[in-house]
C-alpha positions as CSV (number, residue, x, y, z in Angstrom):
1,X,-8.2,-10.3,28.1
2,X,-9.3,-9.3,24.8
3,X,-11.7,-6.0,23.6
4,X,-15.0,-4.8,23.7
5,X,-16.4,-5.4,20.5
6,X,-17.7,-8.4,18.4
7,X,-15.0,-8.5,16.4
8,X,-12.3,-8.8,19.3
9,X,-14.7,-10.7,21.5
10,X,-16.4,-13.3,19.7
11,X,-13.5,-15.4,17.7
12,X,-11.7,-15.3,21.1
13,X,-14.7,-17.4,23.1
14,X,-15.4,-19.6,20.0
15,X,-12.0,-20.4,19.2
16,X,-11.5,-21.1,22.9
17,X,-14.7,-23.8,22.7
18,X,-12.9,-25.6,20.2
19,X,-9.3,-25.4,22.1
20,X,-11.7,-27.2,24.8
21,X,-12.5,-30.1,22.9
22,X,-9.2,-30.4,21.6
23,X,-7.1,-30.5,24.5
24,X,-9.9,-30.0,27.7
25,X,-8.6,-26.7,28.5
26,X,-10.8,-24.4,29.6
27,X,-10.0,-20.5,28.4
28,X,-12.0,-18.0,29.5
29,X,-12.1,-14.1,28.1
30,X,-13.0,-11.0,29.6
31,X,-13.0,-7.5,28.1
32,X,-11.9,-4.3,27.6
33,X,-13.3,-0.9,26.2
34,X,-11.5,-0.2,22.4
35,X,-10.4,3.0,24.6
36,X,-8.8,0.9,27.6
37,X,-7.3,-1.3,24.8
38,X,-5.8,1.7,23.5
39,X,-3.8,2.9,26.5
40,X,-4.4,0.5,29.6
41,X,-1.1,-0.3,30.7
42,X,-0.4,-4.1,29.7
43,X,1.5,-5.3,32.7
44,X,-1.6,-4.5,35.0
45,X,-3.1,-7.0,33.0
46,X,-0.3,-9.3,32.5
47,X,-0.6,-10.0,36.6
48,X,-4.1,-11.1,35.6
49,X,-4.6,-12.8,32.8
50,X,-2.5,-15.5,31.2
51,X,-3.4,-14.4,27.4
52,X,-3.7,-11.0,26.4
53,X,-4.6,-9.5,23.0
54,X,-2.4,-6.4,22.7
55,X,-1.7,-4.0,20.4
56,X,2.3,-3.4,18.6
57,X,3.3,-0.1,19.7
58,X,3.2,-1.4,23.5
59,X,6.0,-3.6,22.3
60,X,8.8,-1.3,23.5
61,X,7.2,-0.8,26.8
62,X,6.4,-4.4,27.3
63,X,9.9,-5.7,26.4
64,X,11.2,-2.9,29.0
65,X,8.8,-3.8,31.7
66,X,9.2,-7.7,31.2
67,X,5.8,-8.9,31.7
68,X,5.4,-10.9,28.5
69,X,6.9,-14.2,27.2
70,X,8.7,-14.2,24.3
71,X,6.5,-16.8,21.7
72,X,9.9,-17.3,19.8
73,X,10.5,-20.4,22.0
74,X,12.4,-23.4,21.0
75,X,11.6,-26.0,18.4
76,X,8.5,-24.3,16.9
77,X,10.8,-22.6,14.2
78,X,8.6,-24.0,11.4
79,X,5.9,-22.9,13.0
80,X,6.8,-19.2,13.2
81,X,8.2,-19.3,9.6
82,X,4.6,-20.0,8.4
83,X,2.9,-17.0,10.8
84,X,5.8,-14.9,9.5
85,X,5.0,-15.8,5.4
86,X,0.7,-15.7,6.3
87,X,1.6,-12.1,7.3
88,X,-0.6,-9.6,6.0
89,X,1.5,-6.2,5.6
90,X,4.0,-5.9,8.3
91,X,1.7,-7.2,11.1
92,X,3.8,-9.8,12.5
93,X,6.8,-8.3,12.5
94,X,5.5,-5.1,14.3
95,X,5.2,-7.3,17.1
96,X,9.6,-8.1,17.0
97,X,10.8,-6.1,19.2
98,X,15.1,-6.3,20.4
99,X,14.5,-9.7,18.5
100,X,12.2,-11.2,20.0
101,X,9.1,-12.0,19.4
102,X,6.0,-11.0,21.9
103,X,2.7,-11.7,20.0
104,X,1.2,-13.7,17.0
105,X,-1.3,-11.3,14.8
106,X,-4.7,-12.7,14.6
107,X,-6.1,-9.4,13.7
108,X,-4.7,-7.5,10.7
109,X,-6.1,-3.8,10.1
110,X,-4.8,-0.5,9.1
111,X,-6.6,2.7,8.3
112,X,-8.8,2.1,4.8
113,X,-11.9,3.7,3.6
114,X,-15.6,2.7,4.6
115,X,-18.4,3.9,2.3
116,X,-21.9,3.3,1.2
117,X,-22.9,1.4,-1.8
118,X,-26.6,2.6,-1.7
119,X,-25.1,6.1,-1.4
120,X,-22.0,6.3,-3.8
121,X,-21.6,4.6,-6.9
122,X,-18.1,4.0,-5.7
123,X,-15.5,4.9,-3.0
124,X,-13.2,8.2,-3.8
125,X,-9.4,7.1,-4.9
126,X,-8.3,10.8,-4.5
127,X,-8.7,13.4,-1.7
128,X,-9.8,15.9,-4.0
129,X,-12.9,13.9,-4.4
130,X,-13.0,13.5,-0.3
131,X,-13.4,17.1,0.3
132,X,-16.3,17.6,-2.6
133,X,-18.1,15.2,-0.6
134,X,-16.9,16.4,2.7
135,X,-18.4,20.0,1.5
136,X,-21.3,18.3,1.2
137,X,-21.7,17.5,4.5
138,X,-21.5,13.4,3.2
139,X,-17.8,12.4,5.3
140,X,-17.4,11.9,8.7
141,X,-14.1,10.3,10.4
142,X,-13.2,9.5,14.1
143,X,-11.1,12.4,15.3
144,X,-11.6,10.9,19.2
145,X,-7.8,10.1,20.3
146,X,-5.5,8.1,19.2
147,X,-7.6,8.0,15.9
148,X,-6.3,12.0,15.3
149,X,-3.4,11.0,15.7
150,X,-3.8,8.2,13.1
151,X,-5.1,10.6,10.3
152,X,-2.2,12.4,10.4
153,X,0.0,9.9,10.7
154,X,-1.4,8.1,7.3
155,X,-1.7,11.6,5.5
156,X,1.7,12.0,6.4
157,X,3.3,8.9,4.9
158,X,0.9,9.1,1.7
159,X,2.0,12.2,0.8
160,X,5.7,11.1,1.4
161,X,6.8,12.4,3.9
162,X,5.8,9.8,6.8
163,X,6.6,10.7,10.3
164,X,9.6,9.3,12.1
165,X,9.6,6.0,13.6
166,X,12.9,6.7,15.8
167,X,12.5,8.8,18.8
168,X,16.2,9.9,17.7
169,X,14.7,11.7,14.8
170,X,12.1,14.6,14.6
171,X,8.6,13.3,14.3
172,X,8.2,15.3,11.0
173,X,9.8,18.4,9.2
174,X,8.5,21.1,9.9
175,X,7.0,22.3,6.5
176,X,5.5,18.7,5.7
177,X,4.0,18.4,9.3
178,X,2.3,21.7,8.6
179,X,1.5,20.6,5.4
180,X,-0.5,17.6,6.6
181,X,-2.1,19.8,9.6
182,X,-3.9,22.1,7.1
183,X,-4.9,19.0,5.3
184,X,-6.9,17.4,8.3
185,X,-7.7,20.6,9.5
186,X,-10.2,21.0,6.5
187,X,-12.1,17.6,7.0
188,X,-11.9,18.0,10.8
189,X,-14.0,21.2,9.9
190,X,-15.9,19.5,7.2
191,X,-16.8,16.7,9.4
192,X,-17.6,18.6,12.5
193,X,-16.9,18.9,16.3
194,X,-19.0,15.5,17.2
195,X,-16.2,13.9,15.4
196,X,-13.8,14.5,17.9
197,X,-16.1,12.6,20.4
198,X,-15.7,9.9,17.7
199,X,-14.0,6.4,17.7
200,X,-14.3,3.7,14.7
201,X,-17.2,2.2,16.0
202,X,-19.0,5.4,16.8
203,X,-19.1,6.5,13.0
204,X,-19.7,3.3,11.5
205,X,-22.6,3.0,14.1
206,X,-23.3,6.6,12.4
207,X,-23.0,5.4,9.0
208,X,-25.0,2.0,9.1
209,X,-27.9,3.9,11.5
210,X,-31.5,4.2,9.2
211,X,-32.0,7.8,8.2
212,X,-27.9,8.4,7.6
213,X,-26.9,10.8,4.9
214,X,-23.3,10.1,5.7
215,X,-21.3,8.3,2.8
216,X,-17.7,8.1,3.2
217,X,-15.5,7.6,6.0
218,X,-12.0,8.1,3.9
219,X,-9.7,7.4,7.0
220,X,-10.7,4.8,9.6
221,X,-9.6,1.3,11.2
222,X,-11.6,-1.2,9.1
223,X,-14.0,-3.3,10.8
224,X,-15.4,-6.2,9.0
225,X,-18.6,-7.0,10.8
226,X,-20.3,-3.7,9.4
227,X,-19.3,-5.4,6.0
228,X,-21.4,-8.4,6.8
229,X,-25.0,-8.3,5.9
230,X,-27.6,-8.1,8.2
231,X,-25.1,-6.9,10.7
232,X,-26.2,-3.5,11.0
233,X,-29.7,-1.8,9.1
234,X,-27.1,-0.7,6.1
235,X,-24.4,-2.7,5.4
236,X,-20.8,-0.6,4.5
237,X,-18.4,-1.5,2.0
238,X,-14.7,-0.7,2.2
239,X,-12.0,0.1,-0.2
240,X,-8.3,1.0,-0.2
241,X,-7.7,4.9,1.0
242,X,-7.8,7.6,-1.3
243,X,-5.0,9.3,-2.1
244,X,-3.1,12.5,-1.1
245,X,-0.1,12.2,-2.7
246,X,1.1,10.5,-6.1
247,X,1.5,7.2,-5.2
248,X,-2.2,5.5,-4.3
249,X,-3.1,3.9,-0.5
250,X,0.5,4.2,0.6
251,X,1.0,4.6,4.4
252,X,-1.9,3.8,6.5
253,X,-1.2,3.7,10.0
254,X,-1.1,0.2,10.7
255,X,-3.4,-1.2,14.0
256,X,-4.4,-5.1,14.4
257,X,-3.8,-6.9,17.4
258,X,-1.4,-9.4,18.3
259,X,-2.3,-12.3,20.8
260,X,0.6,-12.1,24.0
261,X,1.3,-14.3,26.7
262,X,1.9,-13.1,30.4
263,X,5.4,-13.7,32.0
264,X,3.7,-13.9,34.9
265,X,1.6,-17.0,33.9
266,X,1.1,-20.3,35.9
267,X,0.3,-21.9,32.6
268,X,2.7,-19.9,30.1
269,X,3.4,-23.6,28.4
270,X,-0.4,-24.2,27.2
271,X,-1.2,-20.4,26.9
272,X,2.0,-20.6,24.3
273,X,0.6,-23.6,22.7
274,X,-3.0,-21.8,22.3
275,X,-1.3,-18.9,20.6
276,X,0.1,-20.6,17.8
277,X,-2.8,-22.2,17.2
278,X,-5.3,-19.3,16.9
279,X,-2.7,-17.4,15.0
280,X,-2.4,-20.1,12.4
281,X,-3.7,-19.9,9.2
282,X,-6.0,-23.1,9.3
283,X,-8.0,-21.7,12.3
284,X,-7.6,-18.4,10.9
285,X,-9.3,-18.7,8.1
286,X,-11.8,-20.8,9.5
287,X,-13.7,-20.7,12.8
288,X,-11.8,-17.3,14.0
289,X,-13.2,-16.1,10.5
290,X,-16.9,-17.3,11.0
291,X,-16.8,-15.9,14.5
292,X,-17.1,-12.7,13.2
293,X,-13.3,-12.3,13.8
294,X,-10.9,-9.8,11.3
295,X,-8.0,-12.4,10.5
296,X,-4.4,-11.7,10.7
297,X,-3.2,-14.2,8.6
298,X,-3.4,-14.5,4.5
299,X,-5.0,-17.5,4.0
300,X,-8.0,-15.8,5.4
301,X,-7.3,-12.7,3.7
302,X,-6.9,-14.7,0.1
303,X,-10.1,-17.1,1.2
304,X,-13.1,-16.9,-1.8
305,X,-15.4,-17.9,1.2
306,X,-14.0,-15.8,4.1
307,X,-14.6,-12.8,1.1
308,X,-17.8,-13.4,0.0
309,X,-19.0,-13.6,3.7
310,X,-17.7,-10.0,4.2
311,X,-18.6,-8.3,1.0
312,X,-14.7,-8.9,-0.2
313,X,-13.8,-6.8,2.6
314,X,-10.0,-8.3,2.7
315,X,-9.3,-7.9,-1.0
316,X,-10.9,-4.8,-1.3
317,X,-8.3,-3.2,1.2
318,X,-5.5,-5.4,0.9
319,X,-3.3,-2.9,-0.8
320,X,-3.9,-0.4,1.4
321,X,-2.8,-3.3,4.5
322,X,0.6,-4.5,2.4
323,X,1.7,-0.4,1.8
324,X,0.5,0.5,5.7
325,X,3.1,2.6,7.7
326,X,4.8,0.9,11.5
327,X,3.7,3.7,14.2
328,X,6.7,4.0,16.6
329,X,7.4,1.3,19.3
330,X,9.6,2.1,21.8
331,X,9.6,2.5,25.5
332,X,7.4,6.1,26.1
333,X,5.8,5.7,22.5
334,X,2.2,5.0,24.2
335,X,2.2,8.3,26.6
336,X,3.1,10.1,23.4
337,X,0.3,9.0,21.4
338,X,-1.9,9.8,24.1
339,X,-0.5,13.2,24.9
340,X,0.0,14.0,21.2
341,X,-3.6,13.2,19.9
342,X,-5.2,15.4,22.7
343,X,-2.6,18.5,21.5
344,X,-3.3,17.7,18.0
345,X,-6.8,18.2,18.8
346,X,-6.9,21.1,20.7
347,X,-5.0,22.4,17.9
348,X,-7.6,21.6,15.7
349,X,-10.6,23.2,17.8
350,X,-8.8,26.3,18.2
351,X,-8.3,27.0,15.1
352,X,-4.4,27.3,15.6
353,X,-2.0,27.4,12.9
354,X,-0.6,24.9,12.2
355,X,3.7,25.5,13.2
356,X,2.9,25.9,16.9
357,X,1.0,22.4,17.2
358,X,4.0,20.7,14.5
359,X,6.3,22.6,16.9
360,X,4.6,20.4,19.6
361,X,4.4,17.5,18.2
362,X,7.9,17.3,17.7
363,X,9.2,18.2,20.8
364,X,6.8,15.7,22.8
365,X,8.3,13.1,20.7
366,X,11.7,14.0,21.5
367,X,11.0,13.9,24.7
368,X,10.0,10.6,24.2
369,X,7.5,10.3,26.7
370,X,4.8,12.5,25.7
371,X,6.2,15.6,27.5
C-alpha cells in the first residue's frame, strides 16, 4: 500500500516490474489518499498488505502495536550501514524507534519553498520578503491539516525555539509559541480561507494552473514532479525556506516516507529482501528516480542527471532537508497531530489570540494523546 499521487505511486509499480524480472515476484500496489496516508491507522493495513509505505511519526505507535517487522535483521549489517550513510537529513533514522529499525526512506522531503521562475526573478530567503509578496496577494500555502500544523512547527524551530519532541516536555514556551502563532496568523490571512481547504498538491495544482497569479509557496512539502517540465502547464522551481530567524532554512518539519514491512506477512522474508533493494542507492538513483519517484537516498540527491531531470530540485533544497526538524514519535503523537492542527486552525479563523490556542496546544500534547 503506497499513496495517491505520482510521486508515491508510480516508482512503486515500476520498481516492482523490475523486482519481477529479477527474482519472478510478483508485487502489486494499491493506494491511498495523501489524507488517509496522513492518519489511517497502519496496522489496519498491516493485516492487508505485506509492504507498506509509511510515514515516521507512526513509528511509536507501530512499535507499541507490533504490526511491523523490524528491517534490522541479521547479516545485512553492511547493507544498513550504506542506507544509514545515503541518508538525506535525518530520514533514516526517524524511522529507529526503541532501537530498532521499522522502515528504509525511499522518499526524503521536508517543508522548502516552491515558486515561479516566470513570475519572480528568484525565491525570497527572508520572511520579510514573504509577507511583501503575501500583501500582494502573490503567496498561498496549504493550511488543510496536518500541513498547519507543519508551518508552525518549521517557524518554530527557525526562529529557535523548535517545539518539543518529548511528550515529557511542553510542546513550546509560552511566549515563543505565541510568537510563532501571530507569525502564521498573518500569511494564513494573507493567503486566505481556501487555504485551509488546502493540501500540497492542491496549491501546487493552484500554482502550475494557466491564468495563476500566485508566486510563492514559502512553506510546503516539496514535490518534484511539478519541477519536471511538461508535468503541469507551468513548471515550479523550489528553493531552500526563507528565513524567520537568524540562522537561514533551519528547521523544516521533516516528512518523506519510509518503506515497512507487515508482521503479519506470509512473505515477510522476500518483502524484507524488496525493501533493501528499493531503498538502495543504485535503484534509487535510478529507475525509482525516472519513475517520477522523490528519492530518499543521496546518491540520487547528489545525481547531475537525476538534477537536471527535475530542474535541480534536490540541490536546490538540500540545505533546507540536512537542517529539517524530527516531529515527535511516540505512541499518541498521531491523534495529537490530528487534534492539534484542527485547534490551531480554528484558532486561526476565529481570529483568537494567540495564548489560549498555545495554551491548547500544550496541554493536548501533554496529554499525549491529542486530548
Amino acid at each position: 500500500m503506497t499513496w495517491s499521487h505520482p510521486r508515491g505511486y508510480d516508482p512503486m509499480a515500476a520498481c516492482s516490474r523490475l523486482w519481477r524480472e529479477k527474482t519472478g515476484m510478483e508485487i502489486a500496489w494499491d493506494k491511498r489518499s495523501l489524507q488517509d496516508f496522513e492518519s489511517y491507522p497502519v496496522e489496519e493495513l498491516a493485516r492487508r498488505y505485506d509492504l507498506i509505505v509509511i510515514d515516521h511519526p507512526h513509528v511509536g505507535q507501530i512499535t507499541a502495536e507490533g504490526c511491523l517487522a523490524p528491517l534490522d535483521v541479521p547479516g545485512r549489517e553492511a547493507e544498513r550501514a550504506a542506507l544509514a550513510k545515503g541518508s538525506v537529513g535525518l530520514s533514516y533514522p526517524s524511522y529507529e524507534w526503541q532501537d530498532r529499525q521499522w522502515a528504509f526512506p525511499i522518499d526524503a522531503a521536508a517543508q522548502v519553498q516552491a515558486f515561479r521562475p516566470d513570475l519572480l526573478d528568484r525565491p525570497p530567503t527572508a520572511w520579510t520578503e514573504v509577507l511583501e509578496l503575501a500583501r500582494e496577494g502573490r503567496v498561498l500555502l496549504p493550511l488543510r491539516p496536518p500541513h498547519s500544523l507543519m508551518c508552525f512547527f518549521t517557524l518554530a524551530a527557525n526562529l529557535g525555539t523548535p517545539c518539543a519532541s518529548d511528550r515529557a516536555e511542553a510542546l513550546i514556551p509560552p511566549e515563543a509559541g505565541e510568537t510563532v502563532f501571530d507569525v502564521l496568523r498573518e500569511i494564513a490571512d494573507a493567503a486566505g480561507r481556501p487555504a485551509f481547504d488546502m493540501d500540497p498538491i492542491a496549491v501546487f495544482e493552484a500554482m502550475a494552473a494557466e491564468g495563476s497569479k500566485i508566486a510563492c509557496a514559502p512553506l510546503i512539502y516539496g514535490y518534484v514532479n511539478y519541477a519536471v517540465a511538461g508535468f503541469r502547464p507551468h513548471r515550479l522551481a523550489f528553493a531552500d525556506i526563507p528565513a524567520l530567524g537568524a540562522d537561514g532554512p533551519v528547521g523544516s518539519a521533516l516528512g518523506g516516507t519510509g518503506i515497512a514491512v507487515s508482521a503479519f506477512s506470509s512473505a515477510r522474508e522476500a518483502a524484507t529482501d524488496f525493501a533493501y533493494w528499493i531503498a538502495g542507492g543504485k535503484t534509487q538513483r535510478g529507475p525509482y528516480a525516472a519513475a517520477g519517484g522523490q528519492p530518499g537516498h543521496a546518491a540520487a540527491w547528489e545525481d547531475d542527471t537525476v538534477n537536471a531531470a527535475a530542474g535541480n530540485f534536490y540541490r536546490a533544497t538540500r540545505r533546507t532537508l540536512e537542517a529539517a526538524w524530527l516531529r515527535p514519535r511516540h505512541d499518541g503523537y498521531m491523534d495529537f497531530q490530528e487534534k492539534a492542527s484542527e485547534r490551531l486552525n480554528a484558532g486561526l479563523l476565529a481570529g483568537e489570540d494567540g495564548v489560549k490556542v498555545v495554551a491548547d496546544l500544550n496541554r493536548m500534547f501533554a496529554e499525549g494523546n491529542g486530548g
